[in-house]
Structure formats: structure tokens, C-alpha cells
C-alpha positions in Angstrom: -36.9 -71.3 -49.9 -34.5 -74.0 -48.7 -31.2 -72.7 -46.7 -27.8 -72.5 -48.3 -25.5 -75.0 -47.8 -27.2 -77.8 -47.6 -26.0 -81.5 -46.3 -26.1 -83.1 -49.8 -25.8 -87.2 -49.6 -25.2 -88.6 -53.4 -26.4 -92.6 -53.2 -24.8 -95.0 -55.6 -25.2 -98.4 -55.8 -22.7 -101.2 -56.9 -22.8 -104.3 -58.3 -19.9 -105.5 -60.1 -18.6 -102.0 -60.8 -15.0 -101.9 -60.3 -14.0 -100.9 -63.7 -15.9 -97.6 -63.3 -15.5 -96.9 -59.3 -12.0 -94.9 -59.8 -13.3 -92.9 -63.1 -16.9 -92.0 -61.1 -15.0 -91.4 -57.4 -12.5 -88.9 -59.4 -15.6 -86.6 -61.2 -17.9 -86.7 -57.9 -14.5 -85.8 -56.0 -14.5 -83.0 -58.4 -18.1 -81.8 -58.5 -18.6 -81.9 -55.0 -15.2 -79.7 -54.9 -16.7 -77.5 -57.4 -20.3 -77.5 -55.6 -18.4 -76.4 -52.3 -17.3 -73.5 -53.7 -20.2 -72.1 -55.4 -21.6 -72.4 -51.6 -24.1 -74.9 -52.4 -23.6 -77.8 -49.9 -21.4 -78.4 -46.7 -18.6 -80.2 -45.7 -20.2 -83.0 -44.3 -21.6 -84.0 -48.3 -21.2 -87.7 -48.5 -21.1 -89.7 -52.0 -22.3 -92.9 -50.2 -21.2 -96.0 -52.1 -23.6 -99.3 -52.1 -22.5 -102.7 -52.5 -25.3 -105.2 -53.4 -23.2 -108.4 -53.0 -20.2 -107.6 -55.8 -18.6 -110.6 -56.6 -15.1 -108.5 -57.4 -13.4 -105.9 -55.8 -15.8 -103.4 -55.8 -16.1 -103.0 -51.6 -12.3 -103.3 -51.0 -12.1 -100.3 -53.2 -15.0 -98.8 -51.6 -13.2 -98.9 -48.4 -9.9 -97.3 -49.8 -12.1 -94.8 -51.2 -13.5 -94.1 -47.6 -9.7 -94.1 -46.2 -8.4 -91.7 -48.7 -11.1 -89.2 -48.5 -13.9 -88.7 -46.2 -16.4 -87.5 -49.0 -16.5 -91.1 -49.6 -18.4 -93.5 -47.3 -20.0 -97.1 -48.4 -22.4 -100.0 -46.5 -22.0 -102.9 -47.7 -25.0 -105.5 -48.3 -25.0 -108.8 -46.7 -25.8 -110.3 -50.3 -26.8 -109.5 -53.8 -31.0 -108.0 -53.1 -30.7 -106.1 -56.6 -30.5 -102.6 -57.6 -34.0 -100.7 -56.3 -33.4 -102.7 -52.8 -29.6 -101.2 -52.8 -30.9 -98.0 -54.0 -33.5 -98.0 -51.2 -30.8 -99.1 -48.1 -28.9 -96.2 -49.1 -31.2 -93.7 -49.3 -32.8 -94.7 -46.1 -29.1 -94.5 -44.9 -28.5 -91.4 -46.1 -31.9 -89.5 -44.5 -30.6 -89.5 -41.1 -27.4 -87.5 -42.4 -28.5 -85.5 -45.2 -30.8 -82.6 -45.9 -31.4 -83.9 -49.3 -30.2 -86.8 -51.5 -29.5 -87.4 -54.8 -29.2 -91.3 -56.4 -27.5 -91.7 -59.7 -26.2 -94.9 -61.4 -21.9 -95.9 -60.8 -21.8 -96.1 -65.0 -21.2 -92.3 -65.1 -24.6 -92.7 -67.9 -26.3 -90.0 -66.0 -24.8 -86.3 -66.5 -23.9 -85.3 -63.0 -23.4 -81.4 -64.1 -27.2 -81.8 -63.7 -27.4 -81.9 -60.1 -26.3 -78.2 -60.0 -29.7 -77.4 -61.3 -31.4 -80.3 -59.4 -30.1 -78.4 -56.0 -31.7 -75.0 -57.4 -34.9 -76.3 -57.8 -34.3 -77.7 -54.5 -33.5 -74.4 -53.0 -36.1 -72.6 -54.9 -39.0 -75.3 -53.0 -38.9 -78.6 -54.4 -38.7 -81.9 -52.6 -38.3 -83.8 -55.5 -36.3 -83.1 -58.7 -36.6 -86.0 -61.8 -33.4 -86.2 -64.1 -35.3 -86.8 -67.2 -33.6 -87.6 -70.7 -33.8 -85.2 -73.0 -33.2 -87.3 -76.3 -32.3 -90.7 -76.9 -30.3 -90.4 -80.0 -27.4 -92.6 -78.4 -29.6 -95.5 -78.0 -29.9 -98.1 -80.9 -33.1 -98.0 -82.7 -34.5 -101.1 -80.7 -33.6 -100.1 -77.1 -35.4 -96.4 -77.9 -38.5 -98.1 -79.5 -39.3 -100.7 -76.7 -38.1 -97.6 -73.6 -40.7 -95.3 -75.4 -43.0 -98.4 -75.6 -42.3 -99.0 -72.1 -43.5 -95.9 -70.6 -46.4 -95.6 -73.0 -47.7 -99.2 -72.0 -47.0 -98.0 -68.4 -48.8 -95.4 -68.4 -52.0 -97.2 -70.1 -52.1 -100.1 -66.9 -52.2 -97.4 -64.8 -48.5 -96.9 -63.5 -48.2 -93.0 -63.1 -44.5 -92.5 -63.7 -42.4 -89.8 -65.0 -41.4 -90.5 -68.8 -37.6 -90.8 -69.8 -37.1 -91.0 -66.2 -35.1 -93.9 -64.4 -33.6 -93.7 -60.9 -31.3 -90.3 -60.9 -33.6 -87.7 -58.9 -33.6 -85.7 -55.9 -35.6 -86.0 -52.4 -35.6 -84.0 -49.6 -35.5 -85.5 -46.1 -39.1 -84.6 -45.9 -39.8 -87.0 -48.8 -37.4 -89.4 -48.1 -39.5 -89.5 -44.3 -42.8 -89.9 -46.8 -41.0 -92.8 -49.0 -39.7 -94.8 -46.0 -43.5 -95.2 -44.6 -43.6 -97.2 -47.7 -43.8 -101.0 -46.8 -43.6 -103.1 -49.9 -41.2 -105.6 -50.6 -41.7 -105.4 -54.2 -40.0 -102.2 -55.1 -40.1 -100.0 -58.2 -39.2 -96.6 -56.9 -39.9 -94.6 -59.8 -43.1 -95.4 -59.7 -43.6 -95.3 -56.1 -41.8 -91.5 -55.8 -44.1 -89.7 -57.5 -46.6 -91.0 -54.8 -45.1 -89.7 -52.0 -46.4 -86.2 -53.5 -44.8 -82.9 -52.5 -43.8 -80.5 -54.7 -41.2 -81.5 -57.8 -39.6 -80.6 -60.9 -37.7 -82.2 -63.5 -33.8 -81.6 -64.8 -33.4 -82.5 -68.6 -29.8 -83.6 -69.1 -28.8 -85.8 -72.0 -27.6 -89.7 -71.2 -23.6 -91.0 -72.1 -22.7 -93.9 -72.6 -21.5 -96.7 -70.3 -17.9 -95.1 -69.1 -16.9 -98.9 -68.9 -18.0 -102.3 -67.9 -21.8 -103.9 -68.7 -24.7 -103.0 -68.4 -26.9 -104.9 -65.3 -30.1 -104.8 -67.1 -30.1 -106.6 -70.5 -33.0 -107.4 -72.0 -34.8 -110.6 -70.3 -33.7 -108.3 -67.1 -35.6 -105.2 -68.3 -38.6 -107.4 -69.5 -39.2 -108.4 -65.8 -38.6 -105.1 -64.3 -41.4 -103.9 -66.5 -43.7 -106.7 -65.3 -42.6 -105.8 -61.5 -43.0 -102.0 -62.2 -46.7 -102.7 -63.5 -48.2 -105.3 -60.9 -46.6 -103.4 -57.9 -48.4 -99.8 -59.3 -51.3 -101.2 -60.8 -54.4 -103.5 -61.2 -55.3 -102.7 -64.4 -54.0 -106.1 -65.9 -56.5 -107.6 -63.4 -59.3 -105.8 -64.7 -58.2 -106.3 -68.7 -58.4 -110.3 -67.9 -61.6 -109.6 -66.2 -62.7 -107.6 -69.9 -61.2 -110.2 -71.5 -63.3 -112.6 -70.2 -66.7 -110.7 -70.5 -65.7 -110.3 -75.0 -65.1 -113.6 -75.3 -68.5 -114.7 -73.0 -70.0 -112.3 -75.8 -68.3 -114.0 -78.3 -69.5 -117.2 -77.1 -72.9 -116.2 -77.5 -73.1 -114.8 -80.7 -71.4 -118.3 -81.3 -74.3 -120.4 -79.9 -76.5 -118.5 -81.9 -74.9 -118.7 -84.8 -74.8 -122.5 -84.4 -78.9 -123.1 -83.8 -79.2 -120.9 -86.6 -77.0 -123.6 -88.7 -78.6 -126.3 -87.2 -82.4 -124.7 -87.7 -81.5 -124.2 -91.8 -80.1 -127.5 -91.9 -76.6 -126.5 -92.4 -74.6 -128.5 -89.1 -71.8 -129.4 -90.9 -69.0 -130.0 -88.5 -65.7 -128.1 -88.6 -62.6 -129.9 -87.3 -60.4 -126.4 -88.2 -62.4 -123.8 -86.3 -63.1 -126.4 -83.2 -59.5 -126.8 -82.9 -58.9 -123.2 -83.1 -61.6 -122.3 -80.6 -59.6 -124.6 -78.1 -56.1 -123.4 -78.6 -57.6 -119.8 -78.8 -59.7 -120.2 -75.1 -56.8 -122.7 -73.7 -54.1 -120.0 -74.3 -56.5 -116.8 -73.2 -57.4 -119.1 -70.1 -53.5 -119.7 -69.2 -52.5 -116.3 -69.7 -55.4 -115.3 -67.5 -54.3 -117.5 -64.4 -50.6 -116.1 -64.9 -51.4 -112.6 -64.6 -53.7 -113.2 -61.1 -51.2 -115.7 -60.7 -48.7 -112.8 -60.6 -50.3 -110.3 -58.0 -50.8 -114.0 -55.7 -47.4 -114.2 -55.4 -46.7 -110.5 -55.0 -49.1 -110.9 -52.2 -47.6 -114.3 -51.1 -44.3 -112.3 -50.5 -46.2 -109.3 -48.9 -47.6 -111.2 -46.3 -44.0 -113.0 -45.2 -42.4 -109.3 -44.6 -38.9 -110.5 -45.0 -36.2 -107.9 -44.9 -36.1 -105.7 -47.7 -32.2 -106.0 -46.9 -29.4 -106.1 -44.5 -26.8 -103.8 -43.7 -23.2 -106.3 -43.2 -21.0 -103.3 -42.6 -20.3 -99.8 -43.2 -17.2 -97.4 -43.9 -16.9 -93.6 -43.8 -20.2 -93.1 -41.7 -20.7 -92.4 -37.8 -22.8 -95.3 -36.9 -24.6 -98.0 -39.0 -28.6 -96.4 -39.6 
């Protein structure tokens, strides 16, 4: 059992999100009012704003935010690194501060009446706590086939992660202290969480829709996330090329036979059409081959060059810069 209050520290990152910032700073403003009450967290609760290099007004209204009211506090990125690099400075921020923390998206998408329940299961012994979707009936018919693709096809290269779950879960400072012994550069938290271990849980809550603005993950976006997600978890596709390879060696033989057969009975005619489509077949199969190691080379290439996963500019709201 975990003590009553706790020090709860909600992480949000920001990138081009001043449409939404007022709406989303009213109904934490609100839930952390309500949370107070029911004698779940303390006074020192933070919702801890992130910019990741907003090219509108989203820090100056972080910062009035901070002025206004001291439940709000913000650190500003020296430049756009992209949301799981945000979501990671401020939750590494946070752990200093904060007995447990919660990160949620700005667009107001995830329910937060769900972190009531995530902080019970907190309480009750859990160090993490997934927000999972419940249903995806808001979703168009194309977004909810290729999500439920997505984790399927996951799960098959070997990426253990939670299914319907994105980025809105809960960690205690215990797992945050396991997560930040993670080195990678190439980040895809939800897949890396569930590694940390420890026990967990998961929340079902149902997704809204975007309160305002656009969404920062269209499709070409998404596509490459997936690709990230995979090759930083897995390396299955490594060993798919390498059974690739072996069936069409197979292939190849059964081929050679077939033709010393042809040529034994007399029957070598030659065949411009399957020639041609043996080399565009092998050419393509060879390219998309050297891609995928080509892929984990140059996740290794940027392993090996440990650049900053990112830097802190300034900060508003907190006592010192983490």
C-alpha cells in the first residue's frame, strides 16, 4: 500500500498546442482541485507543461500559466527533438519532485477522470498503470483497421507492448528510477515501459476527440513511428530477411533442378518472361533486404554517437532546473 497524499506530477508535452493549452490548463486546474479534496495528492502536484520547440505561442502561455497558478510549471526545450524525447525530459524532470507521474497528451483525447482510478491502483501496489482504450468507435474505419493492424504486427516482430495503449500511463518514482537507466537514443516508450517490470495494471477509459487544433501524427508520421517502435524492441525483422533468404536458396534449388531436368528431356526452351521476373523478383527481395539491416546500422550508427537525448533551455514554476 502506497501512502495517501501523494506528490502527483502530470507531464504534458507541447508542440504547437496553443489552441488547446487554455481548455486543458482549465480541466487539470479543476481535477487536481477535485483530486485535493478527495485527499488523494498534495499541494505540491505539478501539471508540468513541455515545450518541444513550438513555433507559436505555446511557451509564453506556458509561462502565464506558471504566473497565475503554481500548479502549473513548464521547461522549455532548446528545439523541436519530437514527442517521446519531450515526453521523456519531462518525466525525468518530474522524478526528482514527484512520488508518481502521470503523462497524457495536451489534445484533451485522453479521459483525464481516469487518473482517479490510475492513482488507486497506485495506492493499492502498482508502479505502473496503462490507460488503455476501451473501444475505438470514434475512429474512421481506416485509422481503427491499420491501429489494430499495428499492434498485431507489433506483437508478431517481437515488440511486447500493451495493446490500445499509447503514452497516457502512470509510473512510480521507483519505475521512473528503472526507465531512466535506460540509454537509447531511439525512444519508443511504450514499448520500453513494460520492460522496466514492476507490478502494473491497466485503466480502460474511452478516447474524445481532438478538443482543437491537428493532430502531430498523420499518417507518413505514424508509419515511421511504427518502423522506430519495431527496430528499437525487436530483431525479428533481421531474422525474417535471414528466412527469407534461406526459402528463396530453396527455391533456387528446386529451380536448378528443374532446369537439368528440362535440359536432360530435351525441353531447354528459353523464357524471356520468367527470367525477367526472377530478376525483378531477387533484385527487389535483395534491396528490401539491405534496407531493413540497413535500418538497425544506422540505429546503431546513432547509438554509438550518444548525442543528447535533449536539452533543457529554461524552466518556469519549478525550484531548480533537474
Amino acid at each position: 500500500m502506497m501512502n495517501r497524499p501523494t506528490t502527483l506530477y502530470t507531464v504534458i508535452p507541447c508542440y504547437n498546442e496553443e489552441e488547446v493549452l487554455g481548455e486543458t490548463s482549465k480541466r487539470m486546474q479543476q481535477k487536481y482541485a477535485d483530486l485535493y479534496d478527495k485527499g488523494m495528492i498534495t499541494q505540491n502536484s505539478k501539471v508540468l507543461f513541455v515545450n518541444d520547440g513550438s513555433k507559436d505561442g505555446t511557451w509564453d502561455i506556458i509561462c502565464s500559466l506558471s504566473q497565475q497558478n503554481t500548479c502549473f510549471a513548464g521547461i522549455n526545450l532548446s528545439r523541436n527533438r519530437g514527442h517521446q524525447n519531450a515526453l521523456l525530459a519531462g518525466i525525468l524532470t518530474a522524478k526528482q519532485a514527484a512520488d508518481v507521474v502521470i503523462s497524457m497528451d495536451a489534445d484533451l483525447q485522453d479521459d483525464i477522470n481516469a487518473i482517479d482510478e490510475m492513482l488507486e491502483k497506485y495506492f493499492d501496489g502498482c508502479d505502473v498503470v496503462y490507460g488503455v482504450r476501451s473501444k475505438r468507435e470514434s475512429d474512421t474505419f481506416f485509422k481503427r483497421t491499420t491501429a489494430q493492424g499495428y499492434y498485431k504486427f507489433m506483437h508478431r516482430m517481437g515488440a511486447e507492448v500493451v495493446y490500445n495503449h499509447a503514452d497516457y500511463r502512470l509510473m512510480s518514482r521507483r519505475a521512473l528510477e528503472g526507465l531512466a537507466q535506460f540509454k537509447e537514443v531511439n525512444l519508443f516508450l511504450r514499448g520500453m515501459v513494460p520492460l522496466v517490470g514492476y507490478k502494473s495494471d491497466v485503466v480502460y477509459y474511452e478516447r474524445g476527440e481532438r478538443f482543437a487544433g491537428q493532430s502531430k501524427y498523420p499518417l507518413k508520421k505514424m508509419l515511421s513511428f511504427a518502423a522506430d517502435g519495431i527496430t528499437s524492441l525487436s530483431t525479428d525483422p533481421i531474422r525474417w530477411v535471414l528466412k527469407l533468404g534461406a526459402g528463396i536458396f530453396v527455391l533456387s534449388l528446386i529451380m536448378l533442378i528443374y532446369s537439368v531436368v528440362r535440359w536432360a528431356t530435351g525441353h531447354t526452351t528459353s523464357g524471356w518472361a520468367s527470367l525477367m521476373c526472377s530478376i525483378w523478383v531477387i533484385g527487389g527481395l535483395t534491396l528490401i533486404s539491405i534496407g531493413v539491416i540497413g535500418e538497425y546500422i544506422g540505429k546503431i550508427y546513432m547509438e554509438t554517437k550518444e548525442r543528447p537525448r535533449y536539452i533543457i533551455e529554461s524552466c518556469v514554476g519549478l525550484e531548480e532546473r533537474r
